[in-house]
Every structure is written in C-alpha cells, then in structure tokens.
N, C-alpha and C positions, 0 to 999 in steps of 0.2 A: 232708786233715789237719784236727786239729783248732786254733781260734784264739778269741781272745777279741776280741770283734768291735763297734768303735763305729760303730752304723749312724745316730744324730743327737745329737748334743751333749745332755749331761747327767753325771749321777753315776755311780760306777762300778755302784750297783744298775740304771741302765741300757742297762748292755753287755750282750753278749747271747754264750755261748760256742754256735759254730758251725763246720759245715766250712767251709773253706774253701782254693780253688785253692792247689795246693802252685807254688811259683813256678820259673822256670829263668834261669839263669843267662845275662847279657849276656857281652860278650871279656871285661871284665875285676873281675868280680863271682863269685862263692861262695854255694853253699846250703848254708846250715848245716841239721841236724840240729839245733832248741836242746835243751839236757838244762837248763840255768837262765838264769834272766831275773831282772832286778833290776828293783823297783817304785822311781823316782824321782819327786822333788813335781812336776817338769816333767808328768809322766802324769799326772798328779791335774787340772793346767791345761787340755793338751791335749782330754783327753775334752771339756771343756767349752768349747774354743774362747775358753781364754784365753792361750792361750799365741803370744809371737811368732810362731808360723810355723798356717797351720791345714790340716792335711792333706786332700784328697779325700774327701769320708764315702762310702762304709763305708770304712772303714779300722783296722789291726789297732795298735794302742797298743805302745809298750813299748820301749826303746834299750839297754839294756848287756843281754849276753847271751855266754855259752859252750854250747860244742857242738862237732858232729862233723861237719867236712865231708863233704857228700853227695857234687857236686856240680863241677867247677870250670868257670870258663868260658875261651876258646880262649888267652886273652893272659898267663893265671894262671899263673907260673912259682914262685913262693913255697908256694903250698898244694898239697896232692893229696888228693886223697878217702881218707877215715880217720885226716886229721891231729882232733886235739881242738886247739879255738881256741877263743878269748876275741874280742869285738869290739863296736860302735857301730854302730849305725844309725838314722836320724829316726825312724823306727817300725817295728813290724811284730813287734820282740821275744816278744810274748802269746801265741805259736804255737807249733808242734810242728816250723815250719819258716821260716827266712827268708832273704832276698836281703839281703848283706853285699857290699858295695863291699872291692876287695882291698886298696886301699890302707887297712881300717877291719879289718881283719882280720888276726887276729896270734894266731904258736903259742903257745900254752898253755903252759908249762913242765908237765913229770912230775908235781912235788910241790903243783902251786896244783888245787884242787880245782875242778869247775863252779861251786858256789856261791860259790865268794871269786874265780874270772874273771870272773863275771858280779856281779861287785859291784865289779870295780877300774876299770872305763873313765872312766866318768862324775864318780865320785867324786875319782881321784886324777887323775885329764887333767882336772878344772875348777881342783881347788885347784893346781895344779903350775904350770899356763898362768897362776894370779890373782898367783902368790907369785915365780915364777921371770920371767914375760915382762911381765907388767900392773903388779904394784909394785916388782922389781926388787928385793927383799928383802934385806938384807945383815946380815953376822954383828954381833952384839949389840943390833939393835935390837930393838923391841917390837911383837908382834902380839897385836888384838883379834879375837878370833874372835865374832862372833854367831852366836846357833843352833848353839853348839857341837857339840852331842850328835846333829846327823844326821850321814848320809853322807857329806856333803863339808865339814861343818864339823870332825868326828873328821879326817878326811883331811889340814885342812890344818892341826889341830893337828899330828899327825905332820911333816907336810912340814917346818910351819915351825919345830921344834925341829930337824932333820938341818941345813937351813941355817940353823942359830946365832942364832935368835931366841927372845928369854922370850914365853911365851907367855898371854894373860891369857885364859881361857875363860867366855865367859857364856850360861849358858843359865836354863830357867824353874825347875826343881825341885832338890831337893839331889841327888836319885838319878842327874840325868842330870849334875848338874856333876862328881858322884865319877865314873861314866863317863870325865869329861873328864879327870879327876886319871890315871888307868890311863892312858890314851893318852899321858899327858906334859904335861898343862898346868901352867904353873906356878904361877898364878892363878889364883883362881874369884870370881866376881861372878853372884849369883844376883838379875835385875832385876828380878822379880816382888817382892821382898821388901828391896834393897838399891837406893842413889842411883845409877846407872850414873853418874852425873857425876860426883860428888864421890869415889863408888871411884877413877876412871879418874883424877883430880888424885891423891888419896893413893897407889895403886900406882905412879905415875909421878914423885910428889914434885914435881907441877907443870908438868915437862913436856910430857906428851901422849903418845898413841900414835904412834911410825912408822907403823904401818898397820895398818888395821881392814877386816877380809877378812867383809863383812855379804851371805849368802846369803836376809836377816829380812825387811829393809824394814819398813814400818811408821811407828810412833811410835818403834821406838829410834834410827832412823839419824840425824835431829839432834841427840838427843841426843850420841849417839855420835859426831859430825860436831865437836859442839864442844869432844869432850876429845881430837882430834886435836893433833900437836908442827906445830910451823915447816914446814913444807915435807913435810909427811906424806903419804901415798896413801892413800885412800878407795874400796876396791873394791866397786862392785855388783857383788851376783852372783844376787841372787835377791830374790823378794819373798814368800814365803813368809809372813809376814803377811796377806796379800792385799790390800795399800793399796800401791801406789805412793807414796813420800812425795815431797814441794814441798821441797825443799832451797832456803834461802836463799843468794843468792847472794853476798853480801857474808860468807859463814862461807869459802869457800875465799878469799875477796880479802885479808880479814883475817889468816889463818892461812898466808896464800902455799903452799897443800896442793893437791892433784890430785885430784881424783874420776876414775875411772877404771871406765867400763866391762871386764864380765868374759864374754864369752858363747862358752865352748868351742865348740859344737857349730858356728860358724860361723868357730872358729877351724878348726876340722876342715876345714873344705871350703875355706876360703881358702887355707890355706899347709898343707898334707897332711905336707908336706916334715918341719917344723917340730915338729908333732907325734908323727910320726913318732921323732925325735930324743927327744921328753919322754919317750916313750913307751918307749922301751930305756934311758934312764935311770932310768925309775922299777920296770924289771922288773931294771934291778940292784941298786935297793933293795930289793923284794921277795926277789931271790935270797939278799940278806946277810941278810934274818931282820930287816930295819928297816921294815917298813910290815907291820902287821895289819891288816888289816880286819875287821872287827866285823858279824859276820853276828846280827840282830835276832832274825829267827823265819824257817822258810820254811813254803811254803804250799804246796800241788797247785792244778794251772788252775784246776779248781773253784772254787778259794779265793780265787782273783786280784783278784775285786771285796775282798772282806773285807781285803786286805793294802790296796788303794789306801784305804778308808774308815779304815784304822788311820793311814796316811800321810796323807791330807785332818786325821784327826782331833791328829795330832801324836803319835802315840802310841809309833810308830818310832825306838827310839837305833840309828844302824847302818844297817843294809843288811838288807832285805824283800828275801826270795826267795823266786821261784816255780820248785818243781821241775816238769819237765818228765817225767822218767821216775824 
C-alpha cells in the first residue's frame, strides 16, 4: 500500500510518499481501508518531533480517519469487514490502510460522509472532553474561544452554544471571525486589530470570562488569563502559536480560577469507557442536524505535504482533508 511516510524529523516537504507494509490486525484491533484522513496542527508538530509523544521513525503521520473495514481481528464483535467507520489513532492515518484499536473505532452512520467522519474525532472528542469533563461548562455562562476559526475551535464554538453558553469568538482576520459568526458565535474580537483585554472587560461589563477554551498559546494566553471572572476555568489545549507561554502564578491566586490541562488523545487511552460515552452523545448531535463540520479543502495523497504547509501556515478555517480514493 501506498503511505505518506516520516522517515526523520522535519517539514512536510520532507516526507516522502512510499509503499509501505499493509498492517494485520492483533484480537482486538481492525484494518481499515482509509477512503479520508483529516490533517491536524498536532501532525504539523509531530513530523517534527515537537509534539508530546514521539513516534518510532519511520513512521506514517495522521489520526482522524474513515474507511472500510478490511480486516477484523479474533476478539472484535462490534465490526465485521464492509462496515464504513469513522476512528482515532496516534498515527498511521496518511495511508491507504491502518491499524485502528476497537475500542477507537466506531460505525459511520449512512448520512455522515468519509470526509466529515474523518474530520469529527479529534475535533469534536477534544472540545467535548475540554467543555463537558475539564471545565464543566454550565448553562448561561461565558465562553472565550481562541483560534476560533480551526477545527477544534469551530467545534467548540458549536459544542458550547448546545450547552447554553454565549459565546465570544477571536480569531486573526475579519473572514475567519464571519466563519465564526455562521457557526453561532455570539461575539467577535479580532486581536490582531482589537485590545483583547479591554474587549473581554466591555463584553463582560467587568466580569470576566467563565471559561476560555485557548487551543493558541502564545502572547494571547495572559492576556486572556487576565480577563478571566472569580473562579473561571482556563483550558489548555494547544499551542498553536509555537511558544509555550510562562503564566504568572499569582493571576490564578488572585482570580481564585483553574487552569486546566486538556489532552484528549490521552484521555483516550486512559478512560476508553468515558469516551466512549462522549462519543455517542455527540453522534446524537450530529444525528439531529446540530454539529456541522466545516470541511476547508480536500486534497489527494499527493497533496498531503501541501495541506500540512497550509495548516503549519495558518491558512486552514475547518477541517483539511485528504481523499484517499
């Protein structure tokens, strides 16, 4: 089969598309057929051996993904070869074929397309896990979304308007904040051009956010740290900027607020269960016609490097997808 293949840490111009060993399935694992793969900024890290976890080189990049099981293996009583599924995996996605762990594998509904399966894992299981388990989100309060206009920040604009929260959306340019407006934000703050502080006091009339769900990092997170309310949640979830920021510690002491770590993917393998759970509740939101996802551009394997250098470059509102067939 063919795959898109990091054989030493660098940029996506140097990945290299090659064969590579089609894989077989362990008891309780599935081979997918992929037909779409979704490009996330985690991929954009990875290649380069910036990202939390650093896989084996060679190794094939890429985690949300739909397809057709090939495949199952002996302990798999949920799948059978010909289901179409949607699923999660630390890598491997960039391929024509991959090893999907059962418990990360799940049927496709009729009407969700490959391209919008392989753009719902990552996106809506990170904001769902940040809004629902990490800040505990409740009806009428206020969410700051950073980095509105990607994947997961679209995502948790949705999420957090269905659980009853106004939502203030900021991102860099007017095009991706109107994005944001379609999605349901209630707010826009454009921080390239506007005070994120002084907004975030005026929209608030003083009090602060409940919680600001930052996938950014950077120079905005203090700022945005200090137009936090009383007792507010402060969710990492990314850095996206590429700075890790030095949070002062006396902004939580004084504000009596939570910073709160957000890292789905190791929500995944800790509590399977739990996910699991988010996971069918958010395919009952997709069934009632309340989650879109916003597919960007797609791309053929070929093109795979070109979608990551558009994602490295910022240039992605949505969900980058790579067709497979």
């Amino acid at each position: 089969m063919r795959a898109l293949v990091c054989e030493s840490y660098g940029l996506p111009r140097d990945l290299v598309l090659r064969e590579w060993s089609s894989p077989k399935p362990g008891p309780n694992e599935v081979v997918v057929s992929v037909r779409a793969a979704a490009v996330n900024f985690p991929d954009t890290l990875i290649i380069q051996g910036l990202y939390q976890f650093k896989p084996d080189l060679p190794f094939v990049p890429g985690s949300d993904l739909s397809g057709v099981v090939k495949e199952v293996g002996a302990k798999i009583t949920h799948l059978k070869t010909g289901d179409e599924v949607f699923g999660f995996v630390a890598n491997g996605a960039f391929a024509e074929e991959v090893l999907v762990s059962g418990l990360d594998c799940f049927l496709k509904p009729p009407q969700m397309s490959f391209e919008i399966g392989a753009s719902f894992m990552m996106a809506y299981g990170t904001s769902y896990h940040a809004l629902k388990d990490r800040a505990r989100i409740r009806q009428g309060e206020t969410l700051l979304v950073l980095g509105a206009s990607g994947g997961v920040g679209l995502a948790a604009i949705e999420l957090g308007k269905l659980m009853g929260a106004r939502v203030i959306a900021a991102a860099s340019t007017e095009g991706k904040l109107q994005l944001c407006k379609k999605q349901g934000a209630d707010e826009l703050i454009n921080y390239t051009s506007e005070d994120l502080k002084a907004r975030l006091k005026e929209l608030t009339h003083g009090k602060g956010i409940d919680v600001i769900y930052d996938p950014v990092g950077g120079t905005l997170s203090e700022v945005a740290l200090r137009g936090i309310s009383w007792q507010g949640r402060y969710l990492v979830v990314g850095f996206a900027a590429g700075e890790i920021p030095k949070i002062p510690l006396n902004l939580p002491l004084l504000k009596g607020c939570q910073i709160v770590g957000v890292f789905w993917g190791s929500f995944v393998m800790k509590d399977p269960k739990s996910n699991l759970k988010n996971t069918i509740e958010l395919m009952e939101m997709y069934a009632k016609g309340q989650l879109k996802p916003r597919i960007h551009a797609t791309y053929v394997l070929e093109e795979a490097t070109k979608a990551l250098e558009e994602m490295m470059d910022r240039k992605v509102s949505g969900k980058a997808i790579i067709n497979m067939a």
